[in-house]
C-alpha positions in Angstrom: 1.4 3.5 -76.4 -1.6 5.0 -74.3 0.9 5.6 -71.6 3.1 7.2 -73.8 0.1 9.6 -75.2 -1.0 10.5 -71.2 0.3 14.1 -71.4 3.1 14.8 -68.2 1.6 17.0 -65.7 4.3 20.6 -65.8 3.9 22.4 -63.1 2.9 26.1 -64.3 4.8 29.2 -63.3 3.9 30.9 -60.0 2.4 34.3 -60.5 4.2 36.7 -58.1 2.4 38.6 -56.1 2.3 42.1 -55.5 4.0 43.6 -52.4 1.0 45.0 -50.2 3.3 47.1 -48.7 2.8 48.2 -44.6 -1.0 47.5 -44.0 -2.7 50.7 -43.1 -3.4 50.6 -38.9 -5.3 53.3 -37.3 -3.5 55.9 -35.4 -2.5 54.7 -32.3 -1.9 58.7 -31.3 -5.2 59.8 -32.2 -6.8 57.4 -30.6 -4.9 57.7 -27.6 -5.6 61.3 -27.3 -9.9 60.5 -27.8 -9.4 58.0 -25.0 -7.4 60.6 -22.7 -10.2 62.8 -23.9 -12.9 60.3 -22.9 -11.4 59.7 -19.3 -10.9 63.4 -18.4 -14.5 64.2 -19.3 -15.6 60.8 -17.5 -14.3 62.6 -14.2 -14.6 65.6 -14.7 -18.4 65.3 -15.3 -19.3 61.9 -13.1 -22.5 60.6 -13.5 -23.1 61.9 -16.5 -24.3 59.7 -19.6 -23.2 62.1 -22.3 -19.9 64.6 -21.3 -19.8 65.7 -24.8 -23.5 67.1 -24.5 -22.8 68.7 -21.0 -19.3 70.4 -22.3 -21.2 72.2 -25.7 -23.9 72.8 -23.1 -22.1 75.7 -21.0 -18.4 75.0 -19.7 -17.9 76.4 -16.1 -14.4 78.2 -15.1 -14.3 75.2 -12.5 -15.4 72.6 -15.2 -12.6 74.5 -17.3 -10.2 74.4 -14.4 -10.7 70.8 -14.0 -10.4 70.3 -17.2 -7.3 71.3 -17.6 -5.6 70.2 -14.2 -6.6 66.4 -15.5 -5.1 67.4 -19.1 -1.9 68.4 -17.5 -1.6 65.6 -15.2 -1.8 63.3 -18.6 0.4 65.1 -20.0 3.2 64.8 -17.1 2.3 61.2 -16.9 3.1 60.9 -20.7 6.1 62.8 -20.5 7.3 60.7 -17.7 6.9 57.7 -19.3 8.4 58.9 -22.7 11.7 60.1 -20.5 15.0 59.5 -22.5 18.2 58.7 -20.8 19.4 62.4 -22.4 18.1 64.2 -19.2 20.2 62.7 -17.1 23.3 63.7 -19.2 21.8 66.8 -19.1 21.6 67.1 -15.6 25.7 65.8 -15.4 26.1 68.9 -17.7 24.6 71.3 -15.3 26.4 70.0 -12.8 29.9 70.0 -14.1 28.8 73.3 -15.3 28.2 74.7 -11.6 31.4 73.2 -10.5 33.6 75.6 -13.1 31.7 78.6 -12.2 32.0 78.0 -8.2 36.2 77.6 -9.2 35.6 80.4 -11.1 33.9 82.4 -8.2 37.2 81.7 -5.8 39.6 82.7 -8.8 37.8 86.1 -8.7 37.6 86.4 -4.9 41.6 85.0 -5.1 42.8 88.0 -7.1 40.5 90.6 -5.8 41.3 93.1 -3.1 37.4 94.8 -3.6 34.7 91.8 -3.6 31.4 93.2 -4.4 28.2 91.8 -3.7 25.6 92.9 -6.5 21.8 92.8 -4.4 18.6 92.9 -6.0 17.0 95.7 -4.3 13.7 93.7 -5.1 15.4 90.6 -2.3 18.6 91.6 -1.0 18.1 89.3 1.7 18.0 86.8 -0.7 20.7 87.7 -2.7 22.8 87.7 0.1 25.3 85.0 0.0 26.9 83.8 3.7 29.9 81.7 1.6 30.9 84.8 0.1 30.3 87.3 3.1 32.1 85.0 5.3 35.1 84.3 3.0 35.7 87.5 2.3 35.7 88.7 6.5 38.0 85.6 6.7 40.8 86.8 4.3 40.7 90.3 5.7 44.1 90.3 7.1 45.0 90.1 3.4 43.5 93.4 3.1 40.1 92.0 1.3 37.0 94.3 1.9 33.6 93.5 1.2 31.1 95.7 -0.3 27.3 95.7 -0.9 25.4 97.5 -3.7 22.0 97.5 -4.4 21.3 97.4 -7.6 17.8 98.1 -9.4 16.8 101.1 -6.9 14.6 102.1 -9.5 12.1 99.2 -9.5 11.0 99.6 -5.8 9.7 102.8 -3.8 12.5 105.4 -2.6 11.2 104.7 1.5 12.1 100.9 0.8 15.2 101.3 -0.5 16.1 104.0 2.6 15.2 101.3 4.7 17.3 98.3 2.9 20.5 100.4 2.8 19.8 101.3 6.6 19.7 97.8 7.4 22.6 96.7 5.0 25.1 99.4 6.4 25.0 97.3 9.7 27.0 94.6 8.0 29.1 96.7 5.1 29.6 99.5 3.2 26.6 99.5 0.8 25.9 102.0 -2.4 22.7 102.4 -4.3 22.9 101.6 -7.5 21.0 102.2 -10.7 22.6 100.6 -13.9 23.0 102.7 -17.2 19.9 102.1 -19.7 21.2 104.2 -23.1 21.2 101.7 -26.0 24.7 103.1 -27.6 28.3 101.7 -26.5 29.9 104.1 -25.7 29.4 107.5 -23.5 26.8 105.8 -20.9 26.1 107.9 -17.8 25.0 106.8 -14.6 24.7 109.0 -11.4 24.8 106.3 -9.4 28.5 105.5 -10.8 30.7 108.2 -9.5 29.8 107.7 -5.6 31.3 103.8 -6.5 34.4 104.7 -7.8 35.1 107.0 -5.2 34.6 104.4 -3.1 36.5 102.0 -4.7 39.9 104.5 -5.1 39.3 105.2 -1.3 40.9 101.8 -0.9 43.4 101.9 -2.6 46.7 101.4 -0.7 48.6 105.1 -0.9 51.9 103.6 0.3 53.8 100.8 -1.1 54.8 98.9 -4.5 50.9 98.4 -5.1 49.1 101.3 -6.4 46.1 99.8 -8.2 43.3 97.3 -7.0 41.3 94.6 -8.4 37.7 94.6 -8.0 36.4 91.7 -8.3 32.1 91.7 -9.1 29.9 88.4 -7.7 26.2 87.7 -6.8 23.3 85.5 -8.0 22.4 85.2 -11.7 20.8 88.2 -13.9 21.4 91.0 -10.6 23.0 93.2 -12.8 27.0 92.4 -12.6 27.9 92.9 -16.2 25.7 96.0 -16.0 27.3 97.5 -13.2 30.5 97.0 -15.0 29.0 98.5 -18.2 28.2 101.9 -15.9 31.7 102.1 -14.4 33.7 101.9 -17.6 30.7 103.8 -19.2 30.9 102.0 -22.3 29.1 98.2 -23.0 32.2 96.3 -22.6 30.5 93.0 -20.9 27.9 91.4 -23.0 24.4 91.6 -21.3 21.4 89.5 -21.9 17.5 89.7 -20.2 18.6 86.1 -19.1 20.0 84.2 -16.4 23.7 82.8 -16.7 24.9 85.1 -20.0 28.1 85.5 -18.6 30.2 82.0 -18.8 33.5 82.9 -18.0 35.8 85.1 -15.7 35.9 89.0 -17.8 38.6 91.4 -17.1 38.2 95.3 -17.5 40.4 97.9 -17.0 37.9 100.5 -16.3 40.1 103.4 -15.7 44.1 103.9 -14.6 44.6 101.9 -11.5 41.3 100.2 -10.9 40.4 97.1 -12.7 36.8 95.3 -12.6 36.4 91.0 -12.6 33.3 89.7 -14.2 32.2 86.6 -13.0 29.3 84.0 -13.9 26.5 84.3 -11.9 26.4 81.5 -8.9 23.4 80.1 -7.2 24.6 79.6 -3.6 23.6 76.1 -1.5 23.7 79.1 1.9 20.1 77.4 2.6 18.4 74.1 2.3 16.7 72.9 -1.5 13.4 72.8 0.0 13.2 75.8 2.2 14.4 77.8 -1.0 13.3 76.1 -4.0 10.4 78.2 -4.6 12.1 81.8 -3.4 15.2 80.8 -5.7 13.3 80.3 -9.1 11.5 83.8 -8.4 15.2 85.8 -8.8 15.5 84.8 -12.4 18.1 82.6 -12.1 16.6 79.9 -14.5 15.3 80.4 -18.0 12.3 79.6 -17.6 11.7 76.9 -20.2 14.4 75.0 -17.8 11.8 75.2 -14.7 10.4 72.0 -13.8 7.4 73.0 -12.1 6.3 76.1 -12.9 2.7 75.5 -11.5 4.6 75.7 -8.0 6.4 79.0 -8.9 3.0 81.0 -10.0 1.9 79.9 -6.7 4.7 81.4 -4.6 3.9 84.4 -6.9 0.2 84.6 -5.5 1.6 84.8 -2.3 3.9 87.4 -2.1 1.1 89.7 -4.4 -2.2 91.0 -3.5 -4.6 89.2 -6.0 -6.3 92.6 -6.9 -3.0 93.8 -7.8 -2.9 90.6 -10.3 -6.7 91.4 -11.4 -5.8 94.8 -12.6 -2.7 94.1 -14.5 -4.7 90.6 -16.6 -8.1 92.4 -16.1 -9.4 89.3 -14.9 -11.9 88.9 -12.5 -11.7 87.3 -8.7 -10.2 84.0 -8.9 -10.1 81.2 -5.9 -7.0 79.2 -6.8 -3.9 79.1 -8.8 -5.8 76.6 -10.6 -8.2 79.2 -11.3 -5.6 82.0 -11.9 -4.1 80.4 -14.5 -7.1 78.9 -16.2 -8.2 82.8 -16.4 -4.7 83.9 -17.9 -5.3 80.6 -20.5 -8.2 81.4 -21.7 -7.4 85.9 -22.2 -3.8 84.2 -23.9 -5.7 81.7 -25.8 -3.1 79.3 -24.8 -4.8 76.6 -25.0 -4.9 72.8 -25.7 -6.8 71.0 -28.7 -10.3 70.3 -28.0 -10.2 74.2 -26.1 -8.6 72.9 -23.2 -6.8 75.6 -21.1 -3.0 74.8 -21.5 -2.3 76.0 -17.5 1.5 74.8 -18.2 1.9 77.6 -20.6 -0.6 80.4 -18.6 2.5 79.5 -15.5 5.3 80.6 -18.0 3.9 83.1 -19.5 3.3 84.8 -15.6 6.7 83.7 -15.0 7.9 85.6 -17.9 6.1 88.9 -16.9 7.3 88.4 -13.1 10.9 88.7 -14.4 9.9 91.6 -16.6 8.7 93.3 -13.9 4.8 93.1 -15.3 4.1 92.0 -11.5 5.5 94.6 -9.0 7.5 93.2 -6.2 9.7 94.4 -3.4 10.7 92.8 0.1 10.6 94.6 3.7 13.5 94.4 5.7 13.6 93.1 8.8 13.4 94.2 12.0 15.7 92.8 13.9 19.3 92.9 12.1 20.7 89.2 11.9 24.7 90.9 13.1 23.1 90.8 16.3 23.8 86.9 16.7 27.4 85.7 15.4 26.4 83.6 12.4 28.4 80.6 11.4 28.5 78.3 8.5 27.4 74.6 8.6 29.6 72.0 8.8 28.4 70.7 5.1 29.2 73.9 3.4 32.5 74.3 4.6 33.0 70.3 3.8 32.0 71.0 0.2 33.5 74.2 -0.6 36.9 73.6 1.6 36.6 76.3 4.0 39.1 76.3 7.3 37.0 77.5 10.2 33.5 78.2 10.8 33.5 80.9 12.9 34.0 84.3 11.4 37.2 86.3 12.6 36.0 89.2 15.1 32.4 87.9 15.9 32.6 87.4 19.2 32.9 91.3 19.2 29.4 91.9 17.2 27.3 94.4 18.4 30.3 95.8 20.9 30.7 99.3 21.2 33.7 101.8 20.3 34.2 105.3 20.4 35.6 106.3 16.7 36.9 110.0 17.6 37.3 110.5 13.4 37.4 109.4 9.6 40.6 109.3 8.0 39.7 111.7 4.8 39.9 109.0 2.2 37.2 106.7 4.3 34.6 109.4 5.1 31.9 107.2 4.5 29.1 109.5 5.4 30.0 111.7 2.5 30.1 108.9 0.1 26.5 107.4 1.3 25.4 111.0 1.2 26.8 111.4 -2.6 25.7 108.0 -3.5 21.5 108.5 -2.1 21.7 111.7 -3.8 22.6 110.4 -7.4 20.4 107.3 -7.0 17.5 109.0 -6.0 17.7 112.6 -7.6 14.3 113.6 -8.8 12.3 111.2 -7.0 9.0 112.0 -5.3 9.6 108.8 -3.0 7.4 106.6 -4.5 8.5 104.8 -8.2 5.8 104.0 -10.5 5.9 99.9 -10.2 4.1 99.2 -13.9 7.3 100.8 -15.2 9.6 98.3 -17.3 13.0 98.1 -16.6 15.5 97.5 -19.4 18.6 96.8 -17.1 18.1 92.9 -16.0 20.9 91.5 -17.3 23.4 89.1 -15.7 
């Protein structure tokens, strides 16, 4: 019986438990930043016990400077490390992308009897494009001609411009150029445009089953193609954009009876090695500049081709040392700057970028001295490889720089009138000097 009254030992119900849920961890990103915070002070103040006493103290413009050199090089470290396999699609895009406009580029040099070259008259020399120049001389048997025009006369003194069409002359027929900037669509007016079209109708074939000719319109991203197109037909028929590559595709445009006008993307040309113009290249706008991967490196082909007391007077800043110290300056007048009050020098280089292509920063080139017809010029042997050019040598240039005796001009080709008709449009009412702080409205593809 007592073992029957000993009482059964029931295990009792477990009492759940509530869910603590994700434990609360400190953040691993602010902490991170104090560290990076803690190491950039750490060198930028060595031997120092206390940075955070010497920085509320009084901050230097070289402390500053540092400063924000080590903050960027962080960052980029970061940035690299955080890299997704995206940019490398990306990068497939671009290419892929280049490919259909250089296709597109031979379509329009295909089909046109005109090809004309649109120069910055900022860096025509650089603008220039030996693929296309020497193409185009190739295929003249097919009656192709080549012609220059120099585009944005306005934004450089009237003596420099002289100059650049004295020097460009040499190699072909080449018209000053100032692109219409009247905000309606229709009605535009443009004294540069006339001398053009006469130019343009002069060679036109008189005889035979064709009567019209194709133009066809090529050169380096945001020179002012669509523009120029825009003037001629005198109405905004191409879309325009104060950014490089606008135009995607091949546009046609009957501009008047017999004379019709291909658009074409904008193409940055492989005529010279990456390194020898990587830094001359990004300055022509032909990037946005959010899509520039060192921008530091551009600002600092900027300081070279300006006098730094031309730069002091347009950021009323005072004498800088660097481009470290240039753009900590520009940082701290922005107040672009980083948390903590660290000069953010990545955005300062955009943001002089940005006024560059604006035209903020005055800029024109000198032409040189000795003109390059002088020696026969050929293309290398990797350019004609990737673009599937026959020959090297351009037709006729053995005979460069030989002499003939022209006794006249047939009437349709007197080129002296033209020129004449064309200087006198672009640069009526000029004093000979162009007020360089003046915006210009026309950089469009």
């Amino acid at each position: 019986m007592a073992k029957n009254n000993v009482k059964k030992h029931v295990p009792s119900k477990t009492k759940l438990k509530k869910d603590p849920g994700i434990p609360k961890l400190p953040d691993l990103k602010q902490r991170k930043s104090i560290q990076q915070q803690k190491a950039i002070k750490k060198v930028a103040f060595p031997g120092h016990a206390d940075a955070d006493a010497v920085m509320a103290a009084e901050p230097t413009l070289s402390s500053l400077a540092l400063l924000a050199a080590e903050a960027q090089a962080q960052e980029a470290s970061s940035s690299n490390l955080g890299e997704s396999p995206s940019s490398g699609v990306n990068g497939s895009v671009q290419a892929q992308q280049r490919r259909y406009y250089i296709r597109t580029l031979h379509k329009v040099i295909d089909e046109a009897d005109i090809v004309i070259l649109v120069l910055d008259a900022r860096d025509p020399e650089g603008c220039r494009s030996r693929l296309v120049e020497e193409e185009v001389r190739r295929r003249e048997h097919e009656g192709k001609k080549l012609v220059f025009v120099l585009n944005k006369v306005d934004l450089i003194p009237r003596a420099n411009a002289e100059a650049w069409l004295r020097h460009l002359r040499h190699t072909a027929p080449t018209l000053p150029f100032k692109s219409s900037t009247q905000q309606q669509r229709t009605n535009l007016t443009s004294h540069t445009s006339p001398a053009l079209l006469n130019l343009l109708k002069a060679y036109r074939r008189p005889t035979g089953a064709k009567t019209s000719i194709t133009v066809g319109v090529v050169g380096y991203p945001n020179v002012g193609k669509s523009s120029l197109i825009n003037s001629l037909k005198r109405a905004k028929v191409c879309g325009v954009a104060a950014e490089a590559g606008y135009t995607k595709d091949m546009q046609c445009v009957q501009v008047e009876r017999g004379v019709r006008v291909l658009d074409s993307p904008g193409v940055v040309f492989d005529d010279e090695s990456a390194e020898a113009a990587a830094g001359s290249m990004l300055l022509r706008n032909v990037l946005k500049v959010e899509d520039i991967p060192d921008p530091i490196a551009v600002v600092e082909q900027i300081l070279v081709k300006t006098e730094h007391s031309k730069l002091q007077e347009i950021y009323s800043i005072p004498q800088f040392n660097s481009t470290l110290e240039f753009l900590t300056m520009i940082a701290l007048s922005a107040g672009r700057l980083h948390k903590g009050g660290t000069p953010d020098i990545l955005a300062a280089a955009r943001q002089v970028i940005q006024d560059w292509n604006a035209q903020k920063i005055p800029y024109f080139s000198v032409p040189p001295s000795v003109h390059s017809s002088s020696v026969p010029v050929t293309l290398s042997d990797s350019t004609i490889a990737k673009y599937g050019i026959e020959g090297n040598v351009a037709p006729g240039a053995e005979n460069i720089g030989a002499a003939a005796i022209v006794t006249e001009f047939a009437p349709a080709f007197d080129l002296g009138n033209l020129f004449s008709q064309a200087d006198s449009g672009a640069f009526n009412g000029s004093s000979g000097d162009c007020d360089m702080q003046d915006g210009h409205e026309d950089d469009q593809s």
